[in-house]
N, CA, C and O atoms as a GROMACS GRO file, in nm:
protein
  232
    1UNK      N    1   0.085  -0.119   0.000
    1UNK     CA    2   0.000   0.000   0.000
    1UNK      C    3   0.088   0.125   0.000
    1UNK      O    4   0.176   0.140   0.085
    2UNK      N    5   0.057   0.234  -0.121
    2UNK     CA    6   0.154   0.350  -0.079
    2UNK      C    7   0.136   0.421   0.046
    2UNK      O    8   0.034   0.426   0.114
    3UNK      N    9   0.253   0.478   0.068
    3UNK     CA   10   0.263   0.543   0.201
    3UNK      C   11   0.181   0.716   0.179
    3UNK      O   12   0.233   0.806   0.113
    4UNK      N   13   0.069   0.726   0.238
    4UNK     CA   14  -0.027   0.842   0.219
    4UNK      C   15   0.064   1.018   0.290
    4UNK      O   16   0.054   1.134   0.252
    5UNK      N   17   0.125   0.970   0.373
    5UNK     CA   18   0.215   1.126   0.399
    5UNK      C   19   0.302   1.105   0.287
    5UNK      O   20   0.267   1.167   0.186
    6UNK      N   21   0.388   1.047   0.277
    6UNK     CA   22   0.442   1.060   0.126
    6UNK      C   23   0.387   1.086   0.021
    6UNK      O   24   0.446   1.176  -0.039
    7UNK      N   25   0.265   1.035  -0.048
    7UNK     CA   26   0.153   1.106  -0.154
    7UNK      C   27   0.182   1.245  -0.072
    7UNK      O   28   0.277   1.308  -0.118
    8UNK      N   29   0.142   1.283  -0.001
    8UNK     CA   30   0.061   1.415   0.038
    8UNK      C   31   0.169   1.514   0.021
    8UNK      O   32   0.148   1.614  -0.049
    9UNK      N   33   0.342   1.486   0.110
    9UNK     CA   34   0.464   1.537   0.051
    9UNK      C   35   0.488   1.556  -0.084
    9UNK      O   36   0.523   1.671  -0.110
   10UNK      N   37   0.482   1.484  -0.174
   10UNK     CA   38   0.535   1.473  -0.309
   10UNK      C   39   0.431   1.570  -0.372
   10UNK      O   40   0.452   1.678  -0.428
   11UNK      N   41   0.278   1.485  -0.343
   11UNK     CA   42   0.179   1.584  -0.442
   11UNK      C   43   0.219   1.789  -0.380
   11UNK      O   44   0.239   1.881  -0.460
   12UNK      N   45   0.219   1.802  -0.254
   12UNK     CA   46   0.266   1.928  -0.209
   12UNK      C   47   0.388   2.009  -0.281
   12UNK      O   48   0.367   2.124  -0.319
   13UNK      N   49   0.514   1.947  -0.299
   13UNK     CA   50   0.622   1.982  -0.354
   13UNK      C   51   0.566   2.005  -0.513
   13UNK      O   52   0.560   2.121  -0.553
   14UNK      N   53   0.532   1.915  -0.588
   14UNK     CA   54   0.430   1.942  -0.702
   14UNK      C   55   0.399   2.069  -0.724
   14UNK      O   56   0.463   2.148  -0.792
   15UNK      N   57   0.257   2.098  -0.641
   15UNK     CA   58   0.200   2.181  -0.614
   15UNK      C   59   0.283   2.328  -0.637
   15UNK      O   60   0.256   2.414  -0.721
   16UNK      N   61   0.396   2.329  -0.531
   16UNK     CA   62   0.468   2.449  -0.505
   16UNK      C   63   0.552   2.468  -0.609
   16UNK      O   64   0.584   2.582  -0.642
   17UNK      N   65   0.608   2.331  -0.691
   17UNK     CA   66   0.692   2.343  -0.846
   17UNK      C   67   0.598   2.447  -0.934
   17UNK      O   68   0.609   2.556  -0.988
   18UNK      N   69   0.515   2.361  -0.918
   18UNK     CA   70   0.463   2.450  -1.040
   18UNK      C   71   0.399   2.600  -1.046
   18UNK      O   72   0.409   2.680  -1.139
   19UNK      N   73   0.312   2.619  -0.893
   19UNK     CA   74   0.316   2.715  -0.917
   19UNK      C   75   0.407   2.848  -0.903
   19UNK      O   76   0.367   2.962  -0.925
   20UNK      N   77   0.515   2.818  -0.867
   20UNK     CA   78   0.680   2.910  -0.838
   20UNK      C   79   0.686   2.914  -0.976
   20UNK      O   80   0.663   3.027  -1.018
   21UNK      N   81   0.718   2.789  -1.108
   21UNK     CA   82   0.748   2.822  -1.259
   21UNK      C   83   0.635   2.926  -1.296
   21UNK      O   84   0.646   3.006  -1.389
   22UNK      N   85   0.547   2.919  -1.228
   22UNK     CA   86   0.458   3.053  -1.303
   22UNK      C   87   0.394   3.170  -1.286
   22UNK      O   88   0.333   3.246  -1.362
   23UNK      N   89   0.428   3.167  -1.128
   23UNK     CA   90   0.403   3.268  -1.027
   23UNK      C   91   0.532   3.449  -1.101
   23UNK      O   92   0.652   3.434  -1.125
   24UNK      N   93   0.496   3.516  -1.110
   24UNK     CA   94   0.574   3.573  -1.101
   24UNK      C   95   0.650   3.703  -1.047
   24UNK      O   96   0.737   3.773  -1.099
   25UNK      N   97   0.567   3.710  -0.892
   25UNK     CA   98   0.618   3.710  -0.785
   25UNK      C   99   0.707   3.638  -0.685
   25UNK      O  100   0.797   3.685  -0.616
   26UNK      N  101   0.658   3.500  -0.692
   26UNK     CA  102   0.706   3.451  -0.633
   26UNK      C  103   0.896   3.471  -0.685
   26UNK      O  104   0.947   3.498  -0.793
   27UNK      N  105   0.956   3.441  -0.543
   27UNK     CA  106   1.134   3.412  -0.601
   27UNK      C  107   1.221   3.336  -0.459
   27UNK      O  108   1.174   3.330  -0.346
   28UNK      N  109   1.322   3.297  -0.491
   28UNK     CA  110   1.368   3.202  -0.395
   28UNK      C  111   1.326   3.220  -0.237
   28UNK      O  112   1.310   3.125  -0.160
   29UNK      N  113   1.305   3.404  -0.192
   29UNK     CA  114   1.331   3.403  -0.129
   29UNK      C  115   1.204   3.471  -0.059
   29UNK      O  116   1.166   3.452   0.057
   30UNK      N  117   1.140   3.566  -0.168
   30UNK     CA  118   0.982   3.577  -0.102
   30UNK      C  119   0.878   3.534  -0.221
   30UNK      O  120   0.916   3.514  -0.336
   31UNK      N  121   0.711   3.521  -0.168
   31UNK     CA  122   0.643   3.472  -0.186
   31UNK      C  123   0.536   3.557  -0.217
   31UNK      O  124   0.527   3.666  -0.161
   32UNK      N  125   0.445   3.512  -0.310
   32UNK     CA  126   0.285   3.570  -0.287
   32UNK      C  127   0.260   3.492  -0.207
   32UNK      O  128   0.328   3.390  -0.192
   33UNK      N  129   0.122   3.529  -0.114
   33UNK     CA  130   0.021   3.475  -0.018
   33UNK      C  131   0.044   3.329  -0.072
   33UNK      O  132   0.115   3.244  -0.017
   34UNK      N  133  -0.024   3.314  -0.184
   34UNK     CA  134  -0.080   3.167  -0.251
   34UNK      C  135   0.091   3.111  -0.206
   34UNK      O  136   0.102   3.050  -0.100
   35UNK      N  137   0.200   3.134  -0.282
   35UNK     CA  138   0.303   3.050  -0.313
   35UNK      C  139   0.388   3.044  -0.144
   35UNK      O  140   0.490   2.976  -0.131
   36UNK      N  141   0.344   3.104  -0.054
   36UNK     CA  142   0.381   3.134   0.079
   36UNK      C  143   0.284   3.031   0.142
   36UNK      O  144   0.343   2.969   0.231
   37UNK      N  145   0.193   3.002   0.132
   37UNK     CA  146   0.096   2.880   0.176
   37UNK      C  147   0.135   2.719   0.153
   37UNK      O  148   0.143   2.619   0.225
   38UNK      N  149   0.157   2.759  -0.023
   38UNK     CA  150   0.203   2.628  -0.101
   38UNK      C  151   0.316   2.571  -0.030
   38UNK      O  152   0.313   2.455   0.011
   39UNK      N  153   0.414   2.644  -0.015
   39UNK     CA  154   0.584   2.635   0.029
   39UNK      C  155   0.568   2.584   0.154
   39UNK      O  156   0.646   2.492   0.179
   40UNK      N  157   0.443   2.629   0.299
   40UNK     CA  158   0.470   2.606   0.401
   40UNK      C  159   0.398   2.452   0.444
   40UNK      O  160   0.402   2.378   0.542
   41UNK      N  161   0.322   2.452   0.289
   41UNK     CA  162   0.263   2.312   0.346
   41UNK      C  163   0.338   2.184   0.299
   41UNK      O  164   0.332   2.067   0.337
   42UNK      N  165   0.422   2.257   0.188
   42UNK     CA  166   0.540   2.128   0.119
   42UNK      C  167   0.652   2.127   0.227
   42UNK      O  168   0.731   2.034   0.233
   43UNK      N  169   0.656   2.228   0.307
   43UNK     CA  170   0.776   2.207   0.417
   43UNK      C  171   0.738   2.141   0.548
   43UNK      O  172   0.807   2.067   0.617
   44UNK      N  173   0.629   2.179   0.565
   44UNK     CA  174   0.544   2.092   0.704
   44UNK      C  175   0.525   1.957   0.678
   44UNK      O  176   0.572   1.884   0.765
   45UNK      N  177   0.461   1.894   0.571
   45UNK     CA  178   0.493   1.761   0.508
   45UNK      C  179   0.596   1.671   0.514
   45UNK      O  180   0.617   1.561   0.566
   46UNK      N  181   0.660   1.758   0.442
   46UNK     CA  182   0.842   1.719   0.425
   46UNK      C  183   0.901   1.666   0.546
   46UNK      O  184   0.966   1.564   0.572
   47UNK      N  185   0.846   1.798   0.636
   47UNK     CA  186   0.935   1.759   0.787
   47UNK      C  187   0.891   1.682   0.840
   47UNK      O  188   0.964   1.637   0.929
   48UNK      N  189   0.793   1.634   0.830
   48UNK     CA  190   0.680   1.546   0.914
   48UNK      C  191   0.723   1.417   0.836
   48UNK      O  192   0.753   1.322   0.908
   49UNK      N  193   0.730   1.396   0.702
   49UNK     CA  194   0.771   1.256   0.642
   49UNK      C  195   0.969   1.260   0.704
   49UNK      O  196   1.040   1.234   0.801
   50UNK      N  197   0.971   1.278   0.654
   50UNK     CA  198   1.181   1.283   0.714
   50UNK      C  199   1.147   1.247   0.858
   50UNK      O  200   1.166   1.126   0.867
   51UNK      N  201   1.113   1.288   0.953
   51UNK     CA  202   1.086   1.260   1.102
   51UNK      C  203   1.072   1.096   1.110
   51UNK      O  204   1.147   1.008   1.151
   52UNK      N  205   0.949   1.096   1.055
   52UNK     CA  206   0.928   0.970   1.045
   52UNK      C  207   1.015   0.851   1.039
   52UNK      O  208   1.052   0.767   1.121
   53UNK      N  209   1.043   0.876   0.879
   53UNK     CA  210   1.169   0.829   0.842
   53UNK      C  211   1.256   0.752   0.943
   53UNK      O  212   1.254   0.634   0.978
   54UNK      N  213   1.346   0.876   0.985
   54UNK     CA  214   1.383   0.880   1.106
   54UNK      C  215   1.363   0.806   1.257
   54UNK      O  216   1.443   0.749   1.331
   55UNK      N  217   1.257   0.826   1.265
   55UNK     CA  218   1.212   0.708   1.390
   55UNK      C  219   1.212   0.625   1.350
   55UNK      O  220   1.288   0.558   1.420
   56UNK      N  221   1.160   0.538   1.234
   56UNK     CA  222   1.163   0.418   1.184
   56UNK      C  223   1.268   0.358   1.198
   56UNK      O  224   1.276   0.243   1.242
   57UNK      N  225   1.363   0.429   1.161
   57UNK     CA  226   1.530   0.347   1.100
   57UNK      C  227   1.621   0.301   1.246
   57UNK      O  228   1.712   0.219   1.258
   58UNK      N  229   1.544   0.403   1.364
   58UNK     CA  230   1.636   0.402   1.505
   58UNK      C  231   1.554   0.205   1.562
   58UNK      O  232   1.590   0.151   1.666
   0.00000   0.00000   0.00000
């Protein structure tokens, strides 16, 4: 069975790819609202799958 925080990480990072290629405000280092949302939920994900990870392997 796939691992569903992983879907949810990957589809997130997705999410924030694409709309950064077309945002054009957005830039490495600040954000529109939208791409400032996108970014914090591909990073909350992220950290939350890696954690995991992490406990698993100990």
């Amino acid at each position: 069975m796939p691992d569903d925080l992983h879907r949810r990480y990957q589809d997130a990072h997705t999410g924030h790819r694409e709309h950064a290629s077309t945002c054009t405000t957005c830039t490495d280092t600040s954000r529109c609202p939208t791409g400032q949302r996108l970014y914090e939920t591909f990073t909350r994900l992220q950290d939350a799958y890696l954690n995991r990870q992490r406990q698993e392997r100990r």
